[in-house]
C-alpha positions, 0 to 999 in steps of 0.5 A, a space after each residue: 500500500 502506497 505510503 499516505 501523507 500525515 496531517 493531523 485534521 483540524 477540529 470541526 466548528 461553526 458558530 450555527 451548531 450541528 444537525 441531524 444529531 440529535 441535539 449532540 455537539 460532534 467533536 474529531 474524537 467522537 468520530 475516532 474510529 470511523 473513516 470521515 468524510 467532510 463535505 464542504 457544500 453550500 446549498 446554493 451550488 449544483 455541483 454540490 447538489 450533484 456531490 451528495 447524490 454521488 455520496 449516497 451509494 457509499 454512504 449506504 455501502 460502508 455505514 458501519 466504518 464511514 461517518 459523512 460530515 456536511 460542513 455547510 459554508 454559505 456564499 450568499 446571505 441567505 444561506 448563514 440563515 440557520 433556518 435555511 441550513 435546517 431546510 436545505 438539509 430537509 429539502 435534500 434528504 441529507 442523511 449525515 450529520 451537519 455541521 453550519 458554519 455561516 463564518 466560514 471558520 471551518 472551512 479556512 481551517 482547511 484552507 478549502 478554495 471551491 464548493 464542493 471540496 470532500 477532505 478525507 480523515 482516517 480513523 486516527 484522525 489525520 487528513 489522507 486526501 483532499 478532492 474538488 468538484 465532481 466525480 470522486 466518489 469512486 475513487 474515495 470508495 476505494 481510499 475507504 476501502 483501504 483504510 478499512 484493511 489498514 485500520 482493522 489490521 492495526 485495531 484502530 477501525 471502529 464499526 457499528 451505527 454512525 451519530 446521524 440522528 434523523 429530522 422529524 418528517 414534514 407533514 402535509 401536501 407539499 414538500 419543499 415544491 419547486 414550480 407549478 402551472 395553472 391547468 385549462 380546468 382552473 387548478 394547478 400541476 405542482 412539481 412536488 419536488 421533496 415527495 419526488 412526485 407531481 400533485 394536482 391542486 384544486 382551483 383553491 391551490 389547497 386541496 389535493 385531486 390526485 397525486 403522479 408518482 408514489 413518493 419514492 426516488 425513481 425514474 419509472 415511466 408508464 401509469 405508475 412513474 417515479 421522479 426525483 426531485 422534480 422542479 420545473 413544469 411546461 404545459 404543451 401549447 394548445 393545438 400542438 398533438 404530442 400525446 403529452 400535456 405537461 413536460 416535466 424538468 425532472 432535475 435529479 434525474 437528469 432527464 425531461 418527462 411527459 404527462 398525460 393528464 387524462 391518466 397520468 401516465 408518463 413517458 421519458 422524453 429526453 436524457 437517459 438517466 446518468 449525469 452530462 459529464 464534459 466530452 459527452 455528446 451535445 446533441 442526438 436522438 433525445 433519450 441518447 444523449 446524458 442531460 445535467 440538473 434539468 431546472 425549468 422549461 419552457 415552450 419556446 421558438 418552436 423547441 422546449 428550451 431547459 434551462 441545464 443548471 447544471 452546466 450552466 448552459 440553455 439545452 432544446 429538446 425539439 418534440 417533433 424531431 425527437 432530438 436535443 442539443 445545446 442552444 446556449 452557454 459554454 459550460 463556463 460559469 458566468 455573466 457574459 452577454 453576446 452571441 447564444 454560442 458565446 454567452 456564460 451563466 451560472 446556474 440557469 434556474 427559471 425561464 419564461 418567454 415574452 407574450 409574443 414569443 420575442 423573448 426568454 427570459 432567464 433566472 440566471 440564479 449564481 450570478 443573481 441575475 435576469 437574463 434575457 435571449 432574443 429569438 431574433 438576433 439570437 443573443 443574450 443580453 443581461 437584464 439586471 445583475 452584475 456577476 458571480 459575487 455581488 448580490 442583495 436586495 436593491 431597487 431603482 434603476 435595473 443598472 444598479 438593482 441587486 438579487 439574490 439567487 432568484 429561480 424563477 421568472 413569470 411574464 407579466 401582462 404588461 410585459 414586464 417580468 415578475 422574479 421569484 427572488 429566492 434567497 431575499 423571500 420577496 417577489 420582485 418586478 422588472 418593467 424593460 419599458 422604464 428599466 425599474 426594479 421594484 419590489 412586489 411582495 416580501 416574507 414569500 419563504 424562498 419563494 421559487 415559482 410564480 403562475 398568473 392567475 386572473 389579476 392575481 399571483 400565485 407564488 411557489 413558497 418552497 420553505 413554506 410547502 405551499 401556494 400563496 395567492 397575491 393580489 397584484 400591487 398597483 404600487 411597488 412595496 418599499 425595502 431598505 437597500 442591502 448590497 452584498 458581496 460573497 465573504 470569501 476571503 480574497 488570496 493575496 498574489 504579487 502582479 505580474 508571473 503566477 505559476 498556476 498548478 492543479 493537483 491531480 493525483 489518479 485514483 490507486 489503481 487508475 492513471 491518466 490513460 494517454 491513448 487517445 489523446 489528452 486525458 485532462 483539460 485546464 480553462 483559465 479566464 477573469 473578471 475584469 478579463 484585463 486580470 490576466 496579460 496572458 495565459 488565458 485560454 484552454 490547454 491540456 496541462 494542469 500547469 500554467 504559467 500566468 502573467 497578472 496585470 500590475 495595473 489593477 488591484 482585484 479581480 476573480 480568476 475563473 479556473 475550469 479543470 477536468 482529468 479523466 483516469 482509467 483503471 490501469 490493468 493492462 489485462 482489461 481490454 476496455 477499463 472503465 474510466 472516470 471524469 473528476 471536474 470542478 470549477 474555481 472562482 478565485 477571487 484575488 487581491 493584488 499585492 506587492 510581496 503576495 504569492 507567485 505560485 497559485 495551488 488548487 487540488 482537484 485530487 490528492 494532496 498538495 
């Protein structure tokens, strides 16, 4: 067995206690023993989303030797909110004790640079391995199984139940539900994401006609579906014969649904079920081609366009020909505007179009911005939102206004655009006729999904677990101004030459297979993109040499890195492979005297 590097792990505290144990304060020598896993997530990240559901199968697999420990470390505002940790951790079926951390003191302990990192401790209580991003699951399965030889050998490993203690279960209809949609009888289709199922409401927005799927995960189609964490919901176009009525975003499975309401049956339209990973197809017969966290949908220059938070891009599944590709975004996270090939988001969440199918409009939920694309110039414009760190709740002039996280967009009859304005619980309104932002409704709990109805609004209510019905205000409410920006600490770089080196270490028993052409990936840009004098671009090392500009003080450098490893026997004519990818935004403070060189771990240890 190959020779683990040694460092003690530090202890796990924040200031927002523990969930999920029962009311018992955890410390590292509670946990001696056992093989630790430390999640640093927030709830706000995809990525970090997809993370736990990576986790699920080991979590289950090794329960008796292996304790998960999420460390919850908020971007936004909202997020340092205990209430909203006790619901997130609900919403998600977290099934591991958490630890919040809302001043991030856990997370500078172990210098964590990125959502997601996972930091592996043995059962004596050091640090045996540090991973970015996505897909690593496998390979600390098999670190797991290591350790469990290693310490059973030594006497060190302890088995038997772990310290998660259960939440007592929500009662009622609705759990945690995403979007909904008005039905041509008068009631309302409801994406129940937290009971993974569809439910029909009465005109009330109360009382429950019937319910699609059983409430158990599953992607099962026919008159008896599964779903899991369902969110965003498209009623097909009257006149337009599918053999469907309703095209369901069916986010955790990374897949498009079809509902006939006549019986409830359902068909899967698009994605095969497993996770877009990068150098999958972009396009193809619908139900071949990988989907990624589909969020929302909608109807929209003759497609279904799927706002694919997961990727960060806008896909179009077009029903007729039965086929997907991307329509928009790069797979890079950002705010950048132009051509749909070109144009950067964050997270796209909500979409609706215009009354005259002019426009899309986009909840671009990471950089807490409105975003909008014209189907005739087909190019993206920004609305309202300045990038990935600034964020609050300010009205006036759309220049200057401030969101934070919205998920949703609803088109008004005016044509002005009602936005589900998440984290700041408020229903907010732009009018692209004067450029205004102003403030509906406040105290809508994480409010994710709006529907017209008549001269009213129903507005999702996520964290409530209901519908709320509002009269239109003829006059916007007023709030006190707040802006914000994220409360990472910015490292401190010299200008000029920085060395740039992600660390990637194979899995044991896998290496980077070269066969076929280079096995990783390196793309490195900046917000101001003046930052970077040179080095910018994409190459295929893991090292860079980057030149930062000595005029500027600050700015944000954007690191995307992807390695694939294979399992390296040289006895198995086709080895399975796996893609380990994460994204960094760094923000950077420039300083004479700060540091030349720049490490970001993707797998192993620095």
């Amino acid at each position: 067995m190959a020779t683990r590097a040694r460092v003690r792990a530090p202890e796990l505290v924040g200031k927002g206690g523990w969930i999920n144990t029962g009311g018992k304060d955890l410390t590292l020598a509670d946990l001696r023993g056992k093989c630790v896993v430390v999640d640093f997530w927030t709830f706000c990240c995809i990525n970090c989303l997809h993370v736990l559901d990576e986790l699920r199968e080991l979590e289950e697999k090794h329960r008796d030797t292996v304790v998960i420990v999420g460390v919850h470390s908020p971007k936004f505002v909202h997020e340092a909110d205990h209430q909203a940790v006790v619901d997130a951790v609900a919403r998600y079926e977290v099934a591991h004790p958490v630890l919040d951390d809302p001043e991030l003191a856990t997370w500078k302990q172990y210098a964590v640079r990125a959502w997601p990192t996972l930091v592996v401790i043995d059962p004596e209580g050091y640090v045996v391995a540090q991973h970015a991003g996505e897909g690593h699951a496998h390979a600390i399965e098999r670190l797991v199984e290591e350790l469990e030889e290693e310490h059973a050998a030594k006497g060190t490993l302890r088995r038997g139940d772990g310290p998660y203690v259960p939440p007592e279960p929500v009662a009622g209809a609705l759990k945690f539900p995403g979007k909904a949609v008005r039905l041509p009888g008068g009631g309302f289709l409801v994406a129940d994401a937290g009971h993974h199922s569809l439910v029909e409401l009465g005109a009330d927005g109360e009382t429950v006609v019937r319910r699609i799927g059983d409430g158990e995960r599953g992607l099962v189609d026919g008159s008896a579906p599964r779903f899991s964490e369902p969110q965003g919901l498209a009623l097909v176009p009257e006149g337009l014969e599918l053999g469907y009525d309703v095209v369901v975003a069916d986010t955790v499975n990374h897949a498009l649904r079809g509902v006939r309401l006549a019986d409830g049956s359902v068909t899967t339209l698009a994605g095969t079920g497993r996770q877009w990973w990068q150098g999958s197809p972009t396009s193809g017969p619908a139900t071949g081609v990988d989907l990624s966290s589909p969020w929302d949908v909608a109807f929209f220059d003759g497609r279904v366009w799927i706002a694919m938070a997961g990727v960060h891009q806008l896909w179009a599944f077009d029903p007729a020909a039965g086929t997907v590709a991307v329509a928009a975004g790069t797979t890079n996270e950002g705010l950048v505007d132009g051509p749909v090939a070109e144009a950067w988001f964050a997270q796209p969440s909500g979409l609706a179009v215009s009354p005259d199918g002019s426009e899309l409009w986009v909840a671009d939920s990471e950089t807490s911005a409105l975003r909008c694309v014209s189907r005739e110039t087909m190019r993206v414009r920004s609305a309202v939102g300045t990038g990935l760190f600034d964020f609050g709740h300010r009205d006036g002039a759309a220049e200057q206004a401030l969101l934070q996280h919205p998920l949703g967009v609803t088109v008004l009859p005016d044509g002005s655009v009602a936005i589900s304005d998440t984290y700041n619980h408020a229903l907010r309104r732009y009018d692209p006729a004067s450029g205004e932002v102003t403030t509906l409704a406040t105290d809508l709990r994480e409010a994710s999904g709006a529907v017209l109805v008549g001269e009213d609004i129903v507005v999702v209510e996520s964290a409530r677990h209901r519908l709320t019905r509002l009269r239109l205000p003829e006059e916007a409410v007023r709030v006190e101004s707040v802006a914000h920006r994220t409360q990472r600490a910015a490292t401190e770089v010299a200008p000029g030459p920085l060395r740039l080196d992600v660390v990637f270490t194979a899995p044991t028993g896998q290496k980077l297979d070269e066969r076929y052409g280079p096995s990783t990936r390196l793309l490195v840009s900046a917000t101001p993109p003046e930052l970077l004098v040179s080095g910018a671009g994409a190459d295929s090392a893991l090292s860079r040499k980057l030149v930062l500009s000595e005029e500027l003080t600050e700015g944000v450098l954007h690191v995307s890195a992807m390695a694939a490893s294979c399992d390296d026997d040289p006895e198995v004519e086709y080895p399975a492979c796996h893609v380990h990818q994460q994204d960094w935004g760094v923000p950077v403070k420039l300083v004479p005297g700060g540091a030349v060189r720049l490490p970001l771990v993707l797998a192993g240890m620095e």
